[in-house]
C-alpha positions as CSV (number, residue, x, y, z in Angstrom):
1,X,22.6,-8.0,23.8
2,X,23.2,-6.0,20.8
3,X,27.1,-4.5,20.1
4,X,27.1,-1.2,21.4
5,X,30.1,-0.1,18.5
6,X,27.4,-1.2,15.8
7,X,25.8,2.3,16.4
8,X,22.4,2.9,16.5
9,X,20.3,1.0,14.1
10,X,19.2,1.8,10.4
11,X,16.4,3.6,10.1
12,X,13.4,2.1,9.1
13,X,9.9,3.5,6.9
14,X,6.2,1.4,7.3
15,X,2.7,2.4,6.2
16,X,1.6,5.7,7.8
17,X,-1.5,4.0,8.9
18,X,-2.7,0.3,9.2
19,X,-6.4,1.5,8.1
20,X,-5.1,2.1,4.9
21,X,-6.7,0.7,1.7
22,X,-6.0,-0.8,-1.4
23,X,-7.2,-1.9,-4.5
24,X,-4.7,-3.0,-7.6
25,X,-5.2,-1.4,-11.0
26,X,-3.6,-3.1,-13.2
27,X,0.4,-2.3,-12.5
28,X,-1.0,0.1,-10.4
29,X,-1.9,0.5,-6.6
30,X,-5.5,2.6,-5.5
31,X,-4.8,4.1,-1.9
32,X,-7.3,5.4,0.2
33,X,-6.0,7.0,3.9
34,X,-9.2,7.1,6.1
35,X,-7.4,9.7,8.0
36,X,-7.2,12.1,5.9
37,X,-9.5,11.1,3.5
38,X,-8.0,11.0,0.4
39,X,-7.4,8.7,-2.4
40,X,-4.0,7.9,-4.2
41,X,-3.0,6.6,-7.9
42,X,1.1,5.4,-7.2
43,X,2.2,3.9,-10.0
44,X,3.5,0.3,-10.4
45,X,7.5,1.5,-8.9
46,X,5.3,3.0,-5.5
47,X,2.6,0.3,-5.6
48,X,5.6,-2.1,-5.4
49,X,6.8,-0.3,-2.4
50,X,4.6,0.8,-0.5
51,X,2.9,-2.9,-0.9
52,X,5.9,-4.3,0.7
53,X,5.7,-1.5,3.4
54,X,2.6,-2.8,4.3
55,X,3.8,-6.1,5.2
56,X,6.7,-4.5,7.2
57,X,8.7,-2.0,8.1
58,X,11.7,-2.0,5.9
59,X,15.3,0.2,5.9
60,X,16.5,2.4,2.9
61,X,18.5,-0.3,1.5
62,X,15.6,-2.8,1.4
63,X,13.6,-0.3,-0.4
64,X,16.4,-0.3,-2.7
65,X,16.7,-4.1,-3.5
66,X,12.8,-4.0,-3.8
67,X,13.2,-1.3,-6.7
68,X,15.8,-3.1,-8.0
69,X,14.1,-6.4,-8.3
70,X,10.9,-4.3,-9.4
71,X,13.1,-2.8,-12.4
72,X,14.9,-6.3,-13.2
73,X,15.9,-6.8,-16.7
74,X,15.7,-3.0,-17.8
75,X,19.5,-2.6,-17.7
76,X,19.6,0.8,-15.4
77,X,20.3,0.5,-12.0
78,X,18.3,2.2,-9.3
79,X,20.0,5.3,-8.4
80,X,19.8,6.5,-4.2
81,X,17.9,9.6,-5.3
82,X,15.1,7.7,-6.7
83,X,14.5,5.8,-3.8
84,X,15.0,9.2,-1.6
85,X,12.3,11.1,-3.6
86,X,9.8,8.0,-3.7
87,X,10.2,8.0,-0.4
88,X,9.8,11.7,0.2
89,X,6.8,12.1,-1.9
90,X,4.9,8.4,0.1
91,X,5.7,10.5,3.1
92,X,4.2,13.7,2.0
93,X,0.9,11.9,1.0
94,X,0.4,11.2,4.9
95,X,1.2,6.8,3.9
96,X,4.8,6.4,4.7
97,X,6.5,7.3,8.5
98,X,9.7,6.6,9.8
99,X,9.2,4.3,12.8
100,X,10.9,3.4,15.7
101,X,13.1,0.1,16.1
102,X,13.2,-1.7,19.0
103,X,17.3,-1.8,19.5
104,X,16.9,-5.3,20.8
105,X,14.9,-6.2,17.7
106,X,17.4,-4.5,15.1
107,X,20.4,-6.7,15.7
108,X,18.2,-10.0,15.0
């Protein structure tokens, strides 16, 4: 049974849509949303993310170590405002949503 003073759980971002497709260019990701019928160029800082939001739902801060180990090596850290308008602009291309955690599953 999850602690009831741990609040509510983290919220948590995943692909907009599991028909979505890819193809790698390079550094680059190719994204094509069937449901609205357009096609994508993210560069190799949103094909990194949005990749890994394919395999699963992840919270802000994992977006935020997956920048960071994306950007390893370049000296500047990744600052919360880049991750907030990366996620913004996945979101307003229709292949990013925030979805619902099972409270049971959030604690594990």
């Amino acid at each position: 049974m999850p602690d009831p003073s741990a609040g509510p759980p983290e919220p948590r971002w995943g692909a907009g849509n599991p028909a979505i497709r890819t193809i790698p260019l390079d550094d680059e990701l190719v994204v094509f949303n069937p449901v609205t019928w357009e096609t994508h160029l993210l560069n190799a800082a949103g094909a990194q993310v949005f990749e890994a939001l394919l395999e699963r739902a992840l919270t802000f801060g994992d977006l935020h170590a997956e920048l960071e180990a994306f950007r390893a090596g370049q000296g500047e850290p990744v600052r919360d405002d880049q991750v907030e308008a990366l996620l913004a602009e996945l979101e307003e291309l229709g292949l990013v949503t925030r979805v619902d955690v099972d409270p049971d599953d959030a604690h594990r």
